[in-house]
C-alpha positions in Angstrom: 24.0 38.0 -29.0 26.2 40.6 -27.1 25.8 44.3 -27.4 28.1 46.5 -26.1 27.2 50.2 -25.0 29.1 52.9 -23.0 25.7 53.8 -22.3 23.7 51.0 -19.6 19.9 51.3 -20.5 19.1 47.7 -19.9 20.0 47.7 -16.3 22.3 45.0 -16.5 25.9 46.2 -16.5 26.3 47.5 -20.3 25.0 44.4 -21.9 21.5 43.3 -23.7 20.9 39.6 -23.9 19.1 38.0 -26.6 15.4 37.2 -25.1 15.6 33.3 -23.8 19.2 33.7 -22.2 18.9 33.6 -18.7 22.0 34.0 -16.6 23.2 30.8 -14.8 22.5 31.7 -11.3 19.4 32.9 -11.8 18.7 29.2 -13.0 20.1 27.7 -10.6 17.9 30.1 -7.9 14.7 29.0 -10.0 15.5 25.4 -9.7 16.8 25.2 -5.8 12.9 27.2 -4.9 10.9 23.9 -6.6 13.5 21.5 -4.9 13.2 22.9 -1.9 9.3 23.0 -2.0 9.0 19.4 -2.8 11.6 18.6 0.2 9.6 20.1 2.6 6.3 18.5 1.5 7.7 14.9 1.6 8.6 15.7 4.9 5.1 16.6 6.4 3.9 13.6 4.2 6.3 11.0 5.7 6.7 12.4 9.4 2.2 12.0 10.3 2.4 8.6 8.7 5.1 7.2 10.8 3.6 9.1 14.0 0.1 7.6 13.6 0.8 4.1 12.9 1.7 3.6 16.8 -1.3 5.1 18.2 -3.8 3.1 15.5 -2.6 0.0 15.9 -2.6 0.2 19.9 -6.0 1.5 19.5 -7.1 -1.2 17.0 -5.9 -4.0 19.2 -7.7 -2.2 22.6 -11.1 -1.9 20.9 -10.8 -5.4 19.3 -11.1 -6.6 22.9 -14.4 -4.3 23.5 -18.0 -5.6 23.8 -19.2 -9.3 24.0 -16.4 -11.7 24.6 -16.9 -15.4 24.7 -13.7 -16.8 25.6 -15.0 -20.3 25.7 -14.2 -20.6 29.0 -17.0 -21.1 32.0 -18.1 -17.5 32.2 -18.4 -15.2 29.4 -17.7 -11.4 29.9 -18.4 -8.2 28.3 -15.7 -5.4 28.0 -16.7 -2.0 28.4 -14.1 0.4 27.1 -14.8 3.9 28.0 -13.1 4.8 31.1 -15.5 7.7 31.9 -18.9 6.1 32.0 -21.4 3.2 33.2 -23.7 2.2 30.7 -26.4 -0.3 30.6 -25.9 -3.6 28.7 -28.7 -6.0 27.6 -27.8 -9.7 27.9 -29.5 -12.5 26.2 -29.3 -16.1 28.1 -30.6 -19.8 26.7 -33.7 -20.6 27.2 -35.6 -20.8 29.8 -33.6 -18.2 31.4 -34.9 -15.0 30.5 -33.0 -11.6 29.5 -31.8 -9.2 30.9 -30.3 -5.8 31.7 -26.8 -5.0 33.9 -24.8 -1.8 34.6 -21.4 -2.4 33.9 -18.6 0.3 34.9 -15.3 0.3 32.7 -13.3 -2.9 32.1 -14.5 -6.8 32.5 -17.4 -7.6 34.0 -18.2 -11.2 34.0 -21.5 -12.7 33.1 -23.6 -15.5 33.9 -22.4 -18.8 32.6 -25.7 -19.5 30.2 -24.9 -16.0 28.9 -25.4 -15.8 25.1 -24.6 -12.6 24.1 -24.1 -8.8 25.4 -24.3 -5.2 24.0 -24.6 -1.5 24.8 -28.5 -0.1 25.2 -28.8 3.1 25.1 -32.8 2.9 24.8 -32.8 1.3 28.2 -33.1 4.1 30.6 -31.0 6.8 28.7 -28.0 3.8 28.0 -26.3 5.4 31.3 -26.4 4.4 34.9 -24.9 5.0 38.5 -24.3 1.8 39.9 -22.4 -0.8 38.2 -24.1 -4.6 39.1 -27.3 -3.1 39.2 -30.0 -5.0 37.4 -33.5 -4.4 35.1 -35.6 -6.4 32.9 
């Protein structure tokens, strides 16, 4: 519904609208702020995922290789991981060898050949140490 006037009261250039007419670029303004939203949040969305999956799976595969390894070969060998410490490990050997504890330093150290197992104490002596190949009960 159109109403003319010589007289503008409505503020829109001598014509009333009928409530529920909206102009057509106003639409289209309304529309473009939404599209534009949901743009940008896709994009934040998709570019982390795509970043992180290289970092995870290289760290994923690095600490798979941490701890107790028992190749099967001769000598077994624990992995210590952290670059920035020494830390005491506890090893267990068959019988009648008896247990033991070793400081390793970062990397592969390799243990005796009747080795059973390996992991990080940190009840013996703080878990930390100076001198990697020192030993203790």
């Amino acid at each position: 519904m159109r109403i003319s006037s010589s007289t503008d009261t409505t503020g829109t250039g001598g014509t009333a609208r009928a409530s529920g007419a909206r102009p057509a670029r106003r639409s289209a303004r309304l529309l473009a702020l939404p599209a534009a939203a949901l743009a940008a949040v896709l994009a934040c969305a998709v570019a982390p995922s795509a970043q992180a999956a290289g970092p995870a799976a290289g760290s994923t595969a690095r600490l798979s290789g941490c701890g107790w390894n028992n190749p099967g070969t001769e000598h077994p060998f624990y992995e210590h991981c952290d670059t920035r410490t020494n830390v005491w490990i506890q090893v267990t050997r068959m019988w009648p060898s008896g247990d033991y504890h070793r400081c390793v330093g970062p990397g592969k150290t390799v243990l005796d050949s009747n080795a059973t197992g390996a992991w990080y104490d940190s009840n013996y002596q703080g878990g930390l140490c100076a001198h990697p190949g020192d030993t203790g009960p």
